[in-house]
KOLSETOR-446739 format. One record per residue (C-alpha): residue in three letters; x, y, z. Coordinates in Angstrom, 3 decimals. Example, Ala and Ser with C-alpha at 12.3 -4.5 7.8 and 13.67 -1.06 7.14 Angstrom:
(atom 'ala'; (12.300; -4.500; 7.800)) (atom 'ser'; (13.670; -1.060; 7.140)) 
***
This chain:
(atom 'unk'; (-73.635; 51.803; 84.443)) (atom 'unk'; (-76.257; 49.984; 86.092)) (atom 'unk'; (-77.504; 52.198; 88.836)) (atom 'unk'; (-80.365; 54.434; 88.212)) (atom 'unk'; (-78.870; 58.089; 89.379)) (atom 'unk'; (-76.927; 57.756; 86.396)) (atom 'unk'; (-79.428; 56.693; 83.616)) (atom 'unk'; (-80.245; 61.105; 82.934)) (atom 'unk'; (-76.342; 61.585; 82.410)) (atom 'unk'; (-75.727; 58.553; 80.401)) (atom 'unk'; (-79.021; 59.479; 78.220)) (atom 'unk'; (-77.800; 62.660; 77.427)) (atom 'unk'; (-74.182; 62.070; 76.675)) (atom 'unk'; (-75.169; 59.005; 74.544)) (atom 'unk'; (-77.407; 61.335; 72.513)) (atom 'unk'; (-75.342; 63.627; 72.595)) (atom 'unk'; (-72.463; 61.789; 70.883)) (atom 'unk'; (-74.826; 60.434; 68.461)) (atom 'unk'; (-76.449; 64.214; 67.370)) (atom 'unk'; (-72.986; 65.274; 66.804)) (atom 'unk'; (-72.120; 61.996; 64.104)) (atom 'unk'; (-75.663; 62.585; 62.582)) (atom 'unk'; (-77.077; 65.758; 63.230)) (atom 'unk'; (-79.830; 67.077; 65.025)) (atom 'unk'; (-82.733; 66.233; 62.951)) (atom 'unk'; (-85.577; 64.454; 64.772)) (atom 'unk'; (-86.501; 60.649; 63.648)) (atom 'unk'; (-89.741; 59.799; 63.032)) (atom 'unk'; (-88.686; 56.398; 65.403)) (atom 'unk'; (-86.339; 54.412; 66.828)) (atom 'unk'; (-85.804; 50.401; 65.853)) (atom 'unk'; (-84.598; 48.000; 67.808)) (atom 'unk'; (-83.645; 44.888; 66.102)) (atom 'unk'; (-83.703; 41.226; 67.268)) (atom 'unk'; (-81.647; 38.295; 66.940)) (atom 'unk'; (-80.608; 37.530; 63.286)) (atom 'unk'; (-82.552; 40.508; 62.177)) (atom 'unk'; (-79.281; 42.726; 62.191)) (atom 'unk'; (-80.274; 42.928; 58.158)) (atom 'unk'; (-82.607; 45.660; 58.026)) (atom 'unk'; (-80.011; 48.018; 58.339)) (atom 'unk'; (-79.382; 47.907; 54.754)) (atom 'unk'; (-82.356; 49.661; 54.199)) (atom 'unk'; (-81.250; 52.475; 56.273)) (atom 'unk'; (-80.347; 54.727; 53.547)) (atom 'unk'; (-77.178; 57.555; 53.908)) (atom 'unk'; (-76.871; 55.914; 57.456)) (atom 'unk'; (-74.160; 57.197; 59.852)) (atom 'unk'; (-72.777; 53.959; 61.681)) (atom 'unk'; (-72.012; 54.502; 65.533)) (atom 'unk'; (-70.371; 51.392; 66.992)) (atom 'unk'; (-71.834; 50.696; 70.286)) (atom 'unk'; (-68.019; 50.875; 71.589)) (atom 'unk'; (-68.283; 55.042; 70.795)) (atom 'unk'; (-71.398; 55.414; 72.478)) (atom 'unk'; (-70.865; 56.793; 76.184)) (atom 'unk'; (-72.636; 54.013; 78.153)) (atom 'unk'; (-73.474; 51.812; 75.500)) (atom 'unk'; (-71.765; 47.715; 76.074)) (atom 'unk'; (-70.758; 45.983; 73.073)) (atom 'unk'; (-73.071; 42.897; 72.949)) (atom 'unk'; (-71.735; 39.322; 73.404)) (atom 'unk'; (-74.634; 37.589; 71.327)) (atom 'unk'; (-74.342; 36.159; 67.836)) (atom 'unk'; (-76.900; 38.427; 66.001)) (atom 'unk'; (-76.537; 41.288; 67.259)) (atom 'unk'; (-73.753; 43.490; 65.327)) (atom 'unk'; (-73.852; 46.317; 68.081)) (atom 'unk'; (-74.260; 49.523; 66.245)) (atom 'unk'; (-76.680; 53.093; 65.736)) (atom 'unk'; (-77.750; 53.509; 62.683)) (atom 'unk'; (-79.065; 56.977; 61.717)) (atom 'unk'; (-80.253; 57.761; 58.134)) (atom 'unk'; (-83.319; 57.287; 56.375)) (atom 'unk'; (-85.978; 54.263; 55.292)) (atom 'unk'; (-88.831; 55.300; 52.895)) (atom 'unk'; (-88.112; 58.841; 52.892)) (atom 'unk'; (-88.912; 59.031; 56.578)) (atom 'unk'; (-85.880; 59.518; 59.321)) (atom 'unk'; (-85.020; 57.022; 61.558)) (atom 'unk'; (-82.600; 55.618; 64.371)) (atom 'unk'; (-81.914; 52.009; 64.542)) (atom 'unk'; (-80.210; 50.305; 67.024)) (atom 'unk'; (-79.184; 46.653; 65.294)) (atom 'unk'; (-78.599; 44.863; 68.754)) (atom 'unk'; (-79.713; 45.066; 72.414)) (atom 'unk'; (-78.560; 45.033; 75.997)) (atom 'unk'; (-79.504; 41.708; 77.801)) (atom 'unk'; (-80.012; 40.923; 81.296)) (atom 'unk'; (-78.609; 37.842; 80.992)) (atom 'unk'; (-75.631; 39.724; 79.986)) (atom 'unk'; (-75.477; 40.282; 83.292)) (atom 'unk'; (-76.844; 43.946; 82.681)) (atom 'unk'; (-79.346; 45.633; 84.906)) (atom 'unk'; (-82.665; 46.369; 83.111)) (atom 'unk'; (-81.986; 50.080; 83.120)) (atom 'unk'; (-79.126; 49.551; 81.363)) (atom 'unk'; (-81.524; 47.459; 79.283)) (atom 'unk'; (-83.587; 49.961; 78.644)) (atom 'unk'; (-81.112; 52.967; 77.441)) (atom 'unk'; (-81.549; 51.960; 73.749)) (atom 'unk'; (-84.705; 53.662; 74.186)) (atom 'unk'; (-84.175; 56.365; 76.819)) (atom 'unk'; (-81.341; 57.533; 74.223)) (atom 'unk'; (-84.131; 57.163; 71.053)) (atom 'unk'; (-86.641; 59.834; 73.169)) (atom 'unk'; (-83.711; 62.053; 73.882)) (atom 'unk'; (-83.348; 62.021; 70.107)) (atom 'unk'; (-86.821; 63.626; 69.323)) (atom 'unk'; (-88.413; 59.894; 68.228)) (atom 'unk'; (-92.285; 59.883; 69.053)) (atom 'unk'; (-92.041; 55.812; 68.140)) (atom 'unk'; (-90.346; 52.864; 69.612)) (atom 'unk'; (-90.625; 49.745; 67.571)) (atom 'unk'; (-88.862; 46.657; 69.166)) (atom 'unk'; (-88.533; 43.521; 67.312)) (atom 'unk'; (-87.302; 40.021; 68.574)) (atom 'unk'; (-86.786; 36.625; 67.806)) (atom 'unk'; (-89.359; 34.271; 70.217)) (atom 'unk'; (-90.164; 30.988; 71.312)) (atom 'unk'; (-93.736; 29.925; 69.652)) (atom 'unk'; (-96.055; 28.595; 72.900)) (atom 'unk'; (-98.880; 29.173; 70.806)) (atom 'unk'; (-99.211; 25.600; 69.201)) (atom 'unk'; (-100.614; 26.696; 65.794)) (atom 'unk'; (-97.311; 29.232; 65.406)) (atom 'unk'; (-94.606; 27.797; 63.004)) (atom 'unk'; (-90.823; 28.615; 62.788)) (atom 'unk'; (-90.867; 31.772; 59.927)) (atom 'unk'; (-94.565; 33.422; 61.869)) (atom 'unk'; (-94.543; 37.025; 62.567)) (atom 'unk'; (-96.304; 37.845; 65.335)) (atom 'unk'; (-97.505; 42.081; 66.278)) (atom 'unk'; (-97.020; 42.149; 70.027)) (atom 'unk'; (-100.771; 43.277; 71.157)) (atom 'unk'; (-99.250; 42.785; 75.373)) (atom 'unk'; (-96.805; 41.274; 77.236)) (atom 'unk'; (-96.008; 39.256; 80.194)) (atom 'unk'; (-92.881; 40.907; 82.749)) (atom 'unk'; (-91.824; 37.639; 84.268)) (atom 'unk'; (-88.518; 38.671; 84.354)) (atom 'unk'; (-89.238; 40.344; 87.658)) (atom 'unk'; (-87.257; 43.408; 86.354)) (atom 'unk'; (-88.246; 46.964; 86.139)) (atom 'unk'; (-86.492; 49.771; 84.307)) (atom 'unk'; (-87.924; 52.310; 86.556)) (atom 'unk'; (-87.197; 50.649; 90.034)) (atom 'unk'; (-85.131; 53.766; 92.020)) (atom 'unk'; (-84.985; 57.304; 92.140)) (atom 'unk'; (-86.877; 58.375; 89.569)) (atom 'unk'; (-85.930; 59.627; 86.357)) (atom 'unk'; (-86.519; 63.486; 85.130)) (atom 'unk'; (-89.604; 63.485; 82.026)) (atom 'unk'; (-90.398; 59.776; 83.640)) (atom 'unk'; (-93.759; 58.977; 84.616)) (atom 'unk'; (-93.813; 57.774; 87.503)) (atom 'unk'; (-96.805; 54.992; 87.756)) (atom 'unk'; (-97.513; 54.751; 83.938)) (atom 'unk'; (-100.114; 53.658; 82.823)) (atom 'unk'; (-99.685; 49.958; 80.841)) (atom 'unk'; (-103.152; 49.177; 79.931)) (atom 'unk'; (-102.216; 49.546; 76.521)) (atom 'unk'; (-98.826; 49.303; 76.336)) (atom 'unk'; (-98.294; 48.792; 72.509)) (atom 'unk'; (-100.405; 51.296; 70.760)) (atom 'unk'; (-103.339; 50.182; 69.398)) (atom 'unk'; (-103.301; 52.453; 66.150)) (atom 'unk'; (-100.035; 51.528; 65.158)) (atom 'unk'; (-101.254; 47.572; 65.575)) (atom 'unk'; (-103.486; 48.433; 63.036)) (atom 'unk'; (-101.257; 50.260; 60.634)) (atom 'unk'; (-98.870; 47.183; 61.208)) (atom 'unk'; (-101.500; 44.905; 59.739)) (atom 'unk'; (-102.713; 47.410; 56.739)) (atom 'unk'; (-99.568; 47.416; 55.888)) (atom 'unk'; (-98.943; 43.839; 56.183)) (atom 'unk'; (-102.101; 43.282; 54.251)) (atom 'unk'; (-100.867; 45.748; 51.620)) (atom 'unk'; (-97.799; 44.016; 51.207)) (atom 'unk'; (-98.859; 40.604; 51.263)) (atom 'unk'; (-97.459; 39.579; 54.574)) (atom 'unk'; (-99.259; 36.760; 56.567)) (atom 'unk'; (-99.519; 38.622; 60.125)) (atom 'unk'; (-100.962; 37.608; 63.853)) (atom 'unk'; (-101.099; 39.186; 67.276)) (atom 'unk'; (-100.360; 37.711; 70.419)) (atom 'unk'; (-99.114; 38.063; 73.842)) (atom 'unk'; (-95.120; 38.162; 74.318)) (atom 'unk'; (-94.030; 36.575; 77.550)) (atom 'unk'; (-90.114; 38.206; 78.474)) (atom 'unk'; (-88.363; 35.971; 80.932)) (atom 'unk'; (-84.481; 36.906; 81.770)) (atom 'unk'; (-82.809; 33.861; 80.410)) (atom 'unk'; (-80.186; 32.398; 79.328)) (atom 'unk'; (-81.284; 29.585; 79.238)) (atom 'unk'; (-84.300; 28.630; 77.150)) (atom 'unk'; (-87.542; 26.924; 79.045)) (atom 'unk'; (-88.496; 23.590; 80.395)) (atom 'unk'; (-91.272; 21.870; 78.772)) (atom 'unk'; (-92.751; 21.942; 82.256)) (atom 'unk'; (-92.068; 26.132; 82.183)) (atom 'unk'; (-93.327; 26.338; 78.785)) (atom 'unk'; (-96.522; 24.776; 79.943)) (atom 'unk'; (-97.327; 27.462; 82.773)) (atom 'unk'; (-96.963; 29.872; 80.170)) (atom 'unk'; (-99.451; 28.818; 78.194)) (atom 'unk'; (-101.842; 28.560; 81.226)) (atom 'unk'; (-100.787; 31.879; 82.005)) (atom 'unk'; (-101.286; 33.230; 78.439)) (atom 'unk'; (-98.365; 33.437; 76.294)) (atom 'unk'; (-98.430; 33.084; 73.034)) (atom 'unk'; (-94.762; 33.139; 72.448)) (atom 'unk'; (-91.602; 33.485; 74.776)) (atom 'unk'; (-88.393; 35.488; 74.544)) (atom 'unk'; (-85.399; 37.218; 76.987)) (atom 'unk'; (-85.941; 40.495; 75.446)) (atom 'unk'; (-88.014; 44.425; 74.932)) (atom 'unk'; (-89.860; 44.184; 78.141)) (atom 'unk'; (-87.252; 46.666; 79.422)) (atom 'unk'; (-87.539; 48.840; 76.508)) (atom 'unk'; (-91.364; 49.027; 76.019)) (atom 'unk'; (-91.619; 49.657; 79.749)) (atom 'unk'; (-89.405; 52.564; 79.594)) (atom 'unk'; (-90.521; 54.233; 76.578)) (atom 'unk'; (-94.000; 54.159; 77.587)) (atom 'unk'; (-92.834; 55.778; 81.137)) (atom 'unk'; (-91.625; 58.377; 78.454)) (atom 'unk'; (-94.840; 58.911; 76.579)) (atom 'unk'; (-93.672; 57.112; 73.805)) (atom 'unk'; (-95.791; 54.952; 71.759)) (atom 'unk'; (-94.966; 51.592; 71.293)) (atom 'unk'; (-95.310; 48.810; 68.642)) (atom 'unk'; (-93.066; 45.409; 68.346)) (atom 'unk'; (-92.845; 42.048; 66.489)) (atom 'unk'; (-91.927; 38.865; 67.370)) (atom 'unk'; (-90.299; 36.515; 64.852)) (atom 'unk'; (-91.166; 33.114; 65.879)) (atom 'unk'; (-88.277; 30.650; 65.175)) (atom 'unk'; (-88.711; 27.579; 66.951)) (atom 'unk'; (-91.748; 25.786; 68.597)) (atom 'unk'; (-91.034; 26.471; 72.585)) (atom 'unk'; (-89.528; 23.207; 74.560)) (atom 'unk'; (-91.632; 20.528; 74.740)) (atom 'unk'; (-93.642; 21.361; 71.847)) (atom 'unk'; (-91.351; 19.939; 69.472)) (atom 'unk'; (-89.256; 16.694; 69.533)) (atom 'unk'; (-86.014; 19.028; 68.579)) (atom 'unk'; (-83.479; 20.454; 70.819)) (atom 'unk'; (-83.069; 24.208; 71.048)) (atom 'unk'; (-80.231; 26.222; 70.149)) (atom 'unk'; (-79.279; 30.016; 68.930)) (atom 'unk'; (-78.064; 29.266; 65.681)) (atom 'unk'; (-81.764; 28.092; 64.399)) (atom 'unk'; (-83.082; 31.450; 65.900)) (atom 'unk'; (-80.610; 33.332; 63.892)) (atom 'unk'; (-80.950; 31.026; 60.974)) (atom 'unk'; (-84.657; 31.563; 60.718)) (atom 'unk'; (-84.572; 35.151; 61.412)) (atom 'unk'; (-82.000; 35.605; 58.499)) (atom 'unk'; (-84.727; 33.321; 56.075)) (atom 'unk'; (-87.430; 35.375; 57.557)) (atom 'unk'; (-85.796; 38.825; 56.596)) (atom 'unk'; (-87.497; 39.644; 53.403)) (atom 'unk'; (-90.856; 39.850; 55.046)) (atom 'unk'; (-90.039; 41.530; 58.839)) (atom 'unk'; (-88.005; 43.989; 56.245)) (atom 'unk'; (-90.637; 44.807; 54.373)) (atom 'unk'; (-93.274; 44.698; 57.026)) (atom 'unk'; (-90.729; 47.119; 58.993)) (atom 'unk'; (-89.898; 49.464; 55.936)) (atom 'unk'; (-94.097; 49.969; 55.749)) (atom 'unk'; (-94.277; 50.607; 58.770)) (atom 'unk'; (-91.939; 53.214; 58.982)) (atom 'unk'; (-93.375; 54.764; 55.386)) (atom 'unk'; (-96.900; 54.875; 57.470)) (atom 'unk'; (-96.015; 57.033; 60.213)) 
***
């Protein structure tokens, strides 16, 4: 699955598989949801559920968090895919396979990506429970989706001066405003993982500029915006990055505080959606 001649095929029979569950109608965007934010999907209304397993090219995910499904139906009225957990490259998957969640969402029709993910707060003012709208990011996974022959409807130097869009930014925090949701931007810093930075690492990142840390959607943004498609994301911030807090690390706080923080990424995310 992992090498890049076969990304157009596996695109197209993923979508494919999905328009012939759900239908052919266009979504208005795609939604890829983070670690213990699997609980949106209940506001996917009339959804078809496509296990990852029945999707051609699709791996089942190994993470707590993410249940490893398509979701296609409908939030606010407006049509929408969702995709309630991700391909990691600590998985041991290549970032093109990474990146298909989105490939698959522009072979669907959707104009919008939005990527959401549970980070590390290197910003010392962030507390576990923050959201924060992703205004850039850092790629120091030293991964690229597009490395390889490249892909048909690909551009192939994109442009990412501006990779998440600045007009939806703005709707995210009208809408935030609107519905009463504390919001800030930052930058989002996407190393490969698994295992979760040294205070020393943690450090360099905020020399380099991060304002919060994660394994995740650098893949997917990069693709999608190859694609033409514009981009927004949130990152949950769950725990105070190593060394800024006296307390050890460990995946079942991130999914614990992404399930508390649920109410407010849903309803941020369900306003969103109702905006475009």
């Amino acid at each position: 699955m992992s090498g890049a001649p076969d990304v157009p095929r596996l695109v197209q029979d993923a979508a494919r598989a999905l328009r012939d569950r759900a239908g052919a109608e266009p979504p208005v965007a795609a939604i890829i949801l983070g670690s213990g934010l699997g609980g949106f999907a209940a506001r996917v209304h009339g959804a078809v559920r496509v296990p990852y397993r029945d999707v051609p090219g699709f791996p089942v995910p190994s993470v707590d968090g993410h249940a490893g499904e398509v979701l296609m139906g409908t939030v606010a009225g407006r049509r929408v895919v969702c995709f309630a957990g991700r391909f990691h490259l600590y998985e041991g998957h290549g970032a093109d396979v990474a990146a298909l969640p989105a490939r698959v969402a522009h072979a669907l029709g959707a104009p919008v990506l939005f990527a959401s993910n549970a980070a590390g707060g290197v910003r010392r003012t962030f507390r576990p429970g923050d959201l924060m709208v992703i205004a850039d990011h850092l790629n120091l996974m030293f991964r690229n989706p597009l490395i390889g022959p490249l892909v048909p409807g690909d551009v192939r130097f994109p442009d990412m001066s501006d990779p998440y869009d600045p007009a939806l930014r703005r709707q995210l925090h009208e809408v935030a405003r609107a519905a009463g949701v504390p919001l800030q931007d930052g930058v989002y810093c996407g190393l490969t993982g698994p295992t979760y930075e040294t205070p020393a690492e943690v450090r360099m990142l905020e020399r380099l500029g991060a304002d919060a840390v994660g394994m995740s959607t650098v893949p997917e943004v990069i693709a999608a915006r190859a694609m033409g498609m514009r981009c927004a994301g949130v990152s949950v911030i769950t725990n105070p990055a190593a060394g800024l807090s006296l307390a050890p690390l460990a995946h079942d706080e991130v999914v614990e505080v992404g399930r508390q923080v649920a109410p407010r990424f849903e309803a941020l995310v369900e306003g969103f959606v109702a905006s475009l």
